[in-house]
Structures are given as structure tokens and as C-alpha cells.
N, C-alpha and C positions, 0 to 999 in steps of 0.2 A: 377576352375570355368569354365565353358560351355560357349562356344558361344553364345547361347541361352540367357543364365542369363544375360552376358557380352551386349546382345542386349538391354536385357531389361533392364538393368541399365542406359543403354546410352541415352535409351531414357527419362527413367524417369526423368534424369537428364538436358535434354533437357528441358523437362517440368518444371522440378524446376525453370531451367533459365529464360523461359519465364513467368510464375509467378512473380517472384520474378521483374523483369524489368517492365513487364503490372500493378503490383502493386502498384511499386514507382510514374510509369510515372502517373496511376489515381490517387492516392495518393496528387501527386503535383499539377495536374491538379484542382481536387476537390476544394485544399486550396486555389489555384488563384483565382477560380470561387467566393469561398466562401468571399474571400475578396473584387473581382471586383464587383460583383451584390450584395455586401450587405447581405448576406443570415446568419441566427440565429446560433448562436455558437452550440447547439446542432446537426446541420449538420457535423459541423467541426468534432463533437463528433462522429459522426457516421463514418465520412471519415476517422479517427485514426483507429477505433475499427475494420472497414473491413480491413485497412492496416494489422493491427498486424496479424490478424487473417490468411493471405497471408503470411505474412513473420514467422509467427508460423509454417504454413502449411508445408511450403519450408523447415524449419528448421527441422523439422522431417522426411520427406523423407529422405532429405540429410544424417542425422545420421541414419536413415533405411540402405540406401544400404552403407556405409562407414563401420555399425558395422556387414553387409554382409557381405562386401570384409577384416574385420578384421582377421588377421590368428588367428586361436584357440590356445589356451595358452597351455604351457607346460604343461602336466600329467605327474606326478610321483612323 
């Protein structure tokens, strides 16, 4: 693996992290709002459905550069 690559995985995965934490943190927020001011369960619906969609995101880079940095299997 390259320096290079080595860089960009670093950060990608920087970026996963912050994903993944900016997600939870609106996530949790949403549901508070959505309980403190009263607002229709279909929001709530909505605030899920962008979560997963974050933690889907995250979850596939993550096994992107994981089945990069995987060694190649034995031949023969």
C-alpha cells in the first residue's frame, strides 16, 4: 500500500467518523425536538430514515477501504 492510498484512507475514514457522530448527534436531536414541540410521527419517520441512511453510508465505505487493505488470498 502507498502513502498515497494510506492518506486517502485516513481520511476517508476521518470522514466516516464524522458522519457517523454528526448523524447520531441529529439523529438524537431531531427525536428530542420531535417530542419537546409536539411535531407528527411522520417526522420522526423521516429523522430514522436520514439516520439509517448515514449509518448505511458509513457502513460501506468502511468495508470499502477494510476490503482494500484486505491481503489477497492464496493462489494455487
Amino acid at each position: 500500500m502507498t502513502d498515497d492510498r494510506a492518506a486517502r484512507d485516513a481520511r476517508q475514514l476521518r470522514l466516516v467518523s464524522l458522519v457517523m457522530v454528526g448523524t447520531a448527534v441529529l439523529w438524537l436531536g431531531a427525536n428530542w425536538a420531535g417530542r419537546r414541540f409536539g411535531w407528527p410521527a411522520e417526522y420522526a419517520f423521516l429523522a430514522d430514515l436520514a439516520a439509517m441512511g448515514g449509518f448505511v453510508w458509513s457502513l460501506l465505505v468502511t468495508w470499502r477501504i477494510w476490503r482494500r487493505k484486505a491481503p489477497a488470498g492464496k493462489k494455487g
